[in-house]
C-alpha positions in Angstrom: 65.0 37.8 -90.9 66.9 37.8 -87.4 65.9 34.5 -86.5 68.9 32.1 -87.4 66.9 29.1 -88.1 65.2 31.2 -90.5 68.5 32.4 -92.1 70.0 28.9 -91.8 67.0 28.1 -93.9 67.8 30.8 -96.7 71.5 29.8 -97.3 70.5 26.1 -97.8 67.6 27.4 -100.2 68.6 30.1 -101.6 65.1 31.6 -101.2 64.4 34.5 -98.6 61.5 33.8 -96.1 59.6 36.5 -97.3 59.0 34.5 -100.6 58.5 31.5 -98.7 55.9 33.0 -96.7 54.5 35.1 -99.4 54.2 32.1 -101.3 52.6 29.8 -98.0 49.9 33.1 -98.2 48.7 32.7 -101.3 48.5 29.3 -101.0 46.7 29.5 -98.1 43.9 31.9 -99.9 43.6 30.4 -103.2 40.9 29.8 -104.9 41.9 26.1 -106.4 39.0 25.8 -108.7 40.1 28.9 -110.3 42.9 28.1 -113.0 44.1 31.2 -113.3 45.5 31.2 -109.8 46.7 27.4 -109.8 48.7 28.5 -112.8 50.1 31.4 -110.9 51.0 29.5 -108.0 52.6 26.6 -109.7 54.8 29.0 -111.5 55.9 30.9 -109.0 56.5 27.5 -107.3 58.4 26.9 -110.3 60.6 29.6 -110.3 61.4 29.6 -106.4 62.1 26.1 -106.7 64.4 27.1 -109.7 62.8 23.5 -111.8 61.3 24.7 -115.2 57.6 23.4 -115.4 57.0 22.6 -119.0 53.4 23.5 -120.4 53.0 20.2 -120.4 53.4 19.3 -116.7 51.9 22.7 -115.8 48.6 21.4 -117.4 48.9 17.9 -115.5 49.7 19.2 -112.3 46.5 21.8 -112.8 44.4 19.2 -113.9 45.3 17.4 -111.0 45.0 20.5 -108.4 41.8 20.8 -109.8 39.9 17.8 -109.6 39.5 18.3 -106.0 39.4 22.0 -105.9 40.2 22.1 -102.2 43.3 22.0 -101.2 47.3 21.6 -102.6 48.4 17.7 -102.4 52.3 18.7 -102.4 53.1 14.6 -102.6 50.8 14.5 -105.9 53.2 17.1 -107.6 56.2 16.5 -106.1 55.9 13.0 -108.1 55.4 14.8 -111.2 58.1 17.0 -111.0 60.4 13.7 -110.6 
């Protein structure tokens, strides 16, 4: 990325933009009744995040994705993770 806010954004991350919007793209298209893809996203969350996600917490913060099936409450897991 050119764009300096955009790079400013990588060196205080640590995660490239294209991951960041990569990952804002799938979020935007999943299906969040469909485990399978909750699962995905919350791990690859997890790993650009760089914060483990035990199985544990992975089935608590699907659970809780899934109840309303609509859309991603980032406070709701952001809570769990602590």
């Amino acid at each position: 990325m050119q764009n300096p806010f955009f790079r400013q954004i990588e060196n205080k991350t640590g995660v490239s933009m294209d991951e960041i919007f990569a990952l804002a793209n799938a979020i935007q298209h999943a299906d969040f009744t469909n485990e399978k893809q909750v699962r995905k996203i919350i791990k690859r969350v997890s790993k650009i995040a760089n914060k483990p996600v035990s199985s544990e917490l992975e089935d608590q913060i699907v659970k809780s994705i899934m109840q309303d099936g609509k859309s991603l409450d980032l406070g709701k897991i952001q809570k769990m993770l602590g």
